[in-house]
C-alpha positions in Angstrom: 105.4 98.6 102.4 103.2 99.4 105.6 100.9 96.0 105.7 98.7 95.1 109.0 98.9 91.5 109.0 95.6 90.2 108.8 93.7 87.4 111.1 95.9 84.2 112.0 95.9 80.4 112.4 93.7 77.4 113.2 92.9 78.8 116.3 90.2 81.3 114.8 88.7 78.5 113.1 87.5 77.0 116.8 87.4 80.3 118.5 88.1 83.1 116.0 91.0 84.7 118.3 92.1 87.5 116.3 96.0 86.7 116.4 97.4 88.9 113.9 101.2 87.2 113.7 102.3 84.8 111.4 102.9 80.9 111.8 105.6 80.0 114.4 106.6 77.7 116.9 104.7 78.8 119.7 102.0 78.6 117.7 102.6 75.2 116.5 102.9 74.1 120.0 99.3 75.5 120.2 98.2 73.9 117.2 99.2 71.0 118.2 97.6 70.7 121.4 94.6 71.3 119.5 95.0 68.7 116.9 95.6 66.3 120.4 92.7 67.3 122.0 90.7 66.3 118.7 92.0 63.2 118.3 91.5 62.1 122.0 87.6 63.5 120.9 87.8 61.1 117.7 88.9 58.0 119.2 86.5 58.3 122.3 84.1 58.3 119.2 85.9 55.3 118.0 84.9 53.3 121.0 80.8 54.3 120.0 81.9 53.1 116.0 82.9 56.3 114.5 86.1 57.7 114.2 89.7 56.0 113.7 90.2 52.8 115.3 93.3 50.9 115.3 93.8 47.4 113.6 96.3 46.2 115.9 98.1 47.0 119.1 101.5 47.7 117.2 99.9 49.6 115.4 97.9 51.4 118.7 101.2 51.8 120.3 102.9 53.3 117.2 100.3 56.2 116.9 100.2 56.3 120.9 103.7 56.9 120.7 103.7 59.8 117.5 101.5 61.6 119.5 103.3 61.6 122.1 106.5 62.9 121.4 107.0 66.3 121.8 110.2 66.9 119.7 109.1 68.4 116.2 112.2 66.9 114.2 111.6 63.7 115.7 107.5 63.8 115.7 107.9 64.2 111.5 110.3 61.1 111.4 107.8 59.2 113.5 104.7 60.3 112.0 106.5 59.4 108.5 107.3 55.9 110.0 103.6 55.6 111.1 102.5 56.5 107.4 104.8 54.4 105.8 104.4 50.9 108.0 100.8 51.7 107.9 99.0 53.7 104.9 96.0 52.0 105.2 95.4 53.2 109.0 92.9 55.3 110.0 95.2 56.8 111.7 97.2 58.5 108.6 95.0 61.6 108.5 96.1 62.8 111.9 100.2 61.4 111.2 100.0 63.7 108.5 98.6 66.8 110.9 101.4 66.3 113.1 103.3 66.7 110.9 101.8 70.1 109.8 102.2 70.9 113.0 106.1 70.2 113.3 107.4 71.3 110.6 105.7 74.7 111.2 107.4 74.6 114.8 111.0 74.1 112.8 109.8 76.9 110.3 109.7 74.6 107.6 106.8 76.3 105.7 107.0 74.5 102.4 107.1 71.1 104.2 104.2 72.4 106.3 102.3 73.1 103.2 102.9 69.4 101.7 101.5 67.9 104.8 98.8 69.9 104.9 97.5 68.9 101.4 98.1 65.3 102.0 96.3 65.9 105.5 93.5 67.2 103.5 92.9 64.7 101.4 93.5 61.2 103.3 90.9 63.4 106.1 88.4 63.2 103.2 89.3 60.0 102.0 88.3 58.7 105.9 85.5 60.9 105.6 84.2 59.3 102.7 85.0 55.6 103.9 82.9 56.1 107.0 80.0 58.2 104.8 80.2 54.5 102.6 79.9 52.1 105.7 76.9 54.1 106.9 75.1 54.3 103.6 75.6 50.3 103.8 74.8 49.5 107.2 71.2 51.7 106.7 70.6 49.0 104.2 71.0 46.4 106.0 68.0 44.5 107.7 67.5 43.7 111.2 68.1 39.9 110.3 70.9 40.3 108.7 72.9 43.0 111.1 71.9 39.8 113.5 74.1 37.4 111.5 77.0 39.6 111.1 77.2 40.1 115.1 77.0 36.4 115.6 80.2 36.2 113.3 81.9 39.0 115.3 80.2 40.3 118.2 82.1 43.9 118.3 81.1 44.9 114.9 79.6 48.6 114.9 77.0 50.2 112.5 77.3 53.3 111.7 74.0 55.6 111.7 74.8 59.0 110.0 71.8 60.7 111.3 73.3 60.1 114.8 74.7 62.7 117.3 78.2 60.8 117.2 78.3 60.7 113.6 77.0 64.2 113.2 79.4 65.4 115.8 82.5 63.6 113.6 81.3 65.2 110.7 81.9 68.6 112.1 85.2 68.0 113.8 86.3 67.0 110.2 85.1 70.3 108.2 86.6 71.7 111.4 90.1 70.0 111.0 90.1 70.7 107.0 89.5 74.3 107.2 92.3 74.4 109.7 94.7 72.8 107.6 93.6 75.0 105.2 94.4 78.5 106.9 97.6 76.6 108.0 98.5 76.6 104.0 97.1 80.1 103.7 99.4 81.7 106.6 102.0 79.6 105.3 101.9 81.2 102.1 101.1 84.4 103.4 104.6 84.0 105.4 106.7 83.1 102.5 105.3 86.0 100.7 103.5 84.2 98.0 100.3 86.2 97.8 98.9 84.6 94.4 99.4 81.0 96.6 97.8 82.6 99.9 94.9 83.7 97.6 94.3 80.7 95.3 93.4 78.8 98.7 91.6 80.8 100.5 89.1 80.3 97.1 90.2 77.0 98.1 88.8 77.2 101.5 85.3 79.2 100.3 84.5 76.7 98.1 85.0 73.7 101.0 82.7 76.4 103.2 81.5 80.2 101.4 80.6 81.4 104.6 83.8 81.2 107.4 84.5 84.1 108.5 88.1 83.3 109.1 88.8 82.5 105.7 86.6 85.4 104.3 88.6 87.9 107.0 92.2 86.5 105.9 91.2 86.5 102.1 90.1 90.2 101.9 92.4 91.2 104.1 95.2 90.6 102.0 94.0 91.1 98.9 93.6 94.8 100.4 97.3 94.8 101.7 98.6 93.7 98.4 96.9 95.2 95.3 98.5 95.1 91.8 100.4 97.4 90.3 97.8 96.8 87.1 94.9 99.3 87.3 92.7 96.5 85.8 94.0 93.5 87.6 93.7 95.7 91.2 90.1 96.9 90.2 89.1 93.4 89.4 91.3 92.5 93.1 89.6 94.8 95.2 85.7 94.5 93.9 86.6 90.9 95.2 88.0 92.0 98.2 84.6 94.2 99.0 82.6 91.4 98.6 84.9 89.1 100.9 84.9 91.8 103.4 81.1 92.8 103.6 80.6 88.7 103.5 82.8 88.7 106.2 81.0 91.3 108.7 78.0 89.6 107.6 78.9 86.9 109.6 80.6 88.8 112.3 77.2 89.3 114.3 76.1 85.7 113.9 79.3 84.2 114.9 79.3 86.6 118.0 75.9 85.2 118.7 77.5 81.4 118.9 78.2 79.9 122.2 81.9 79.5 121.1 82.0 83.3 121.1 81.2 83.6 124.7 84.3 82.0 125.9 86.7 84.7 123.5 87.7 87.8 126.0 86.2 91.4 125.2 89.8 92.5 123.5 89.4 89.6 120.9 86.3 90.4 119.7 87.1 94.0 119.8 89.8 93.4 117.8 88.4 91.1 115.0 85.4 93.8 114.4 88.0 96.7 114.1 90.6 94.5 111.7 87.2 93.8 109.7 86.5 96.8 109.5 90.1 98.4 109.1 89.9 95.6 105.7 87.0 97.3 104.3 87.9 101.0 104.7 91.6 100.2 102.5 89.0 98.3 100.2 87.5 101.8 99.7 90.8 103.9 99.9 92.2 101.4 97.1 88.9 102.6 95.2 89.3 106.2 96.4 85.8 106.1 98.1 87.0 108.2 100.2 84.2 108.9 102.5 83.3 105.3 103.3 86.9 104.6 103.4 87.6 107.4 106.4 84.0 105.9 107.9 85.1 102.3 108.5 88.6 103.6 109.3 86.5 105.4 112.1 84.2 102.2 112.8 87.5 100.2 113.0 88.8 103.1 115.6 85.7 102.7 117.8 86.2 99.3 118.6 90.2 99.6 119.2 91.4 103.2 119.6 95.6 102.3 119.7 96.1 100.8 116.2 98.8 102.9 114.5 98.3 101.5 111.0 94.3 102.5 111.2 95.2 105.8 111.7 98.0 106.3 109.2 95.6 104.8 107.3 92.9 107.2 107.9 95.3 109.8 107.7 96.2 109.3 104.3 92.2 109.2 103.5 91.5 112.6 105.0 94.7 114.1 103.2 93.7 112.7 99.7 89.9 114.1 100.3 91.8 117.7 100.6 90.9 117.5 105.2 94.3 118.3 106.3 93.6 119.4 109.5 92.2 116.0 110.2 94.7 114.1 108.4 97.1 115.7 110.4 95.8 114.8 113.6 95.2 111.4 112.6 99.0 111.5 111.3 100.3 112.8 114.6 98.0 109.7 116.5 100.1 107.1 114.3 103.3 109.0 115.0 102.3 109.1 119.3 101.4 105.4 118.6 104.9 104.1 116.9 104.9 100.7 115.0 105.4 100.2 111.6 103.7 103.2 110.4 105.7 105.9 112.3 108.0 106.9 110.4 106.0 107.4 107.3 103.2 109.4 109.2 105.7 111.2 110.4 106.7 112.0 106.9 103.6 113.1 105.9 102.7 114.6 109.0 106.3 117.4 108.5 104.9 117.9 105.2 101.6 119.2 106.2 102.5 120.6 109.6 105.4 122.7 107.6 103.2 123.6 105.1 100.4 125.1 107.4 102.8 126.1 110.2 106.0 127.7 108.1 108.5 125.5 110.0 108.6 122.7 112.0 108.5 124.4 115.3 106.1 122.9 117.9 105.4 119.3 116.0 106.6 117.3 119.2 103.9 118.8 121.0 101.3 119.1 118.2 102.0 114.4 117.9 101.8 114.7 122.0 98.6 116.6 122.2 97.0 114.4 119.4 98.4 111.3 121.5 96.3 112.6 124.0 93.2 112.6 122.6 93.4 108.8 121.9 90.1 107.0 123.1 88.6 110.0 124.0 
């Protein structure tokens, strides 16, 4: 089966790079300098009263040390260590995301799932503890926060409403929805589509409108469709409305400051893999025209994609345009990847059957080649 993968990793989340390979080490490694650079973010919080803060040095010097080590094998026995000496450490939501991060550097994709799940919820449960301590200290009165700072003069009250608070709050939803597409790709990597697919509901419900999640979803719900009529035209009126979501939000989020850092290419590429998603939508449906018109739009924004024209090739041919099937064919062919050697399948079939033999095909997939990005 011919599948382009679809939009990868935690990394969108933050910047929505279009990476279209799979969970590995390298980018574990990546992940995990991410999930550092958050932390370090969360406990400079910690010294302004929100975020984790440690209840002990041992137990300081633990974590220190976990995060730390660089060694994936020997980061999951640490971070397990951490856990166990302490599990009522504020510290056991980010244990558990190294080891997310480790075990998907040793390939360990079931392990990385487990972690991720207990990452979610103990990030929650902290969530949660710090939402209770703010409710409590806004009812406080002045006189009374006076007393409690006479007893311990580096007690903290939270304010929810404050730029610190609100600014923990969204490295949180940030960190969930990560760990979230981290169980999706994992999935998606050990072939389990019905898994990949029951969490990226998962990660719509925690937030409708991402467009990572909305991208991933659709994407490969269109790559895998039943082999049950009704169960793939219940699959792929889902998939339309995950993809149009999706390039709903593609302007907005190109509008975001975070966008402006992401390189021409990336964005390039996330509007034509959108796109690309939406036009096997319709060829799944047999809409042909809008199918071969977002397999166009997808073309526009990155014109060397074998698999969009293969793709688009296989539209034309089933809407009876041979002529342009063919050259789109003979593009995928000039292109190589995974698609070549069916295109080229095709492409004999039609070329013979126009042509009477197979005479002048190398140059017919050179002269199409040519034509790319014109």
């Amino acid at each position: 089966m011919i599948m382009k993968k679809g939009p990868a990793l935690c990394a969108i989340l933050i910047v929505l790079t279009l990476s279209l390979s799979a969970i590995g080490a390298g980018q574990g490694r990546r992940n995990q300098q991410q999930q550092q650079q958050q932390q370090q973010q969360q406990q400079g919080q910690a010294q302004q009263g929100v975020g984790p803060a440690p209840q002990s040095k041992d137990e300081a010097d633990a974590f220190l040390a976990l995060q730390n080590e660089q060694t994936p094998a020997k980061k999951v026995e640490m971070a397990e260590a951490f856990i166990a000496k302490y599990p009522n450490s504020d510290f056991v939501p980010y244990a558990h995301t190294f080891r997310v991060a480790a075990y998907a550097q040793l390939n360990k994709l079931k392990e990385a799932v487990a972690a991720a799940e207990q990452a979610i919820n103990t990030t929650v449960k902290f969530g949660e503890k710090l939402l209770a301590k703010a409710d409590a200290d806004a009812k406080l009165t002045d006189k009374e926060k006076d007393n409690l700072k006479k007893k311990d003069k580096n007690v903290v009250f939270l304010d929810k409403n404050s730029p610190q608070f609100q600014e923990f709050l969204n490295q949180s939803e940030q960190r969930i929805l990560a760990l979230h597409q981290t169980i999706i790709q994992s999935y998606q990597q050990l072939n389990d589509a019905a898994k990949m697919m029951e969490w990226g509901e998962k990660a719509l419900g925690f937030k409708p409108d991402d467009l990572n999640t909305l991208a991933m979803l659709s994407n490969v719900m269109a790559e895998r469709p039943p082999t049950d009529e009704a169960e793939k035209t219940k699959q792929m009126k889902r998939a339309e409305e995950l993809a149009n979501d999706a390039l709903t939000e593609l302007p907005k989020y190109l509008a975001t400051p975070q966008a402006a850092s992401i390189p021409a290419q990336a964005k390039a590429e996330l509007t034509s893999q959108l796109h690309y998603t939406l036009g096997l939508i319709y060829l799944h449906q047999k809409k042909l025209g809008p199918s071969q018109q977002e397999f166009l739009t997808a073309i526009q924004s990155k014109a060397n994609d074998p698999i969009v024209y293969y793709r688009l090739g296989i539209a034309y041919v089933q809407d009876m345009k041979n002529d342009q099937g063919m050259e789109a064919l003979a593009k995928s062919v000039f292109l190589k990847g995974v698609s070549e050697q069916n295109a080229r399948e095709i492409l004999k079939q039609l070329y013979v059957q126009k042509n009477k033999s197979e005479q002048g095909i190398e140059d017919y997939i050179k002269s199409a080649g040519a034509k790319i990005g014109q």
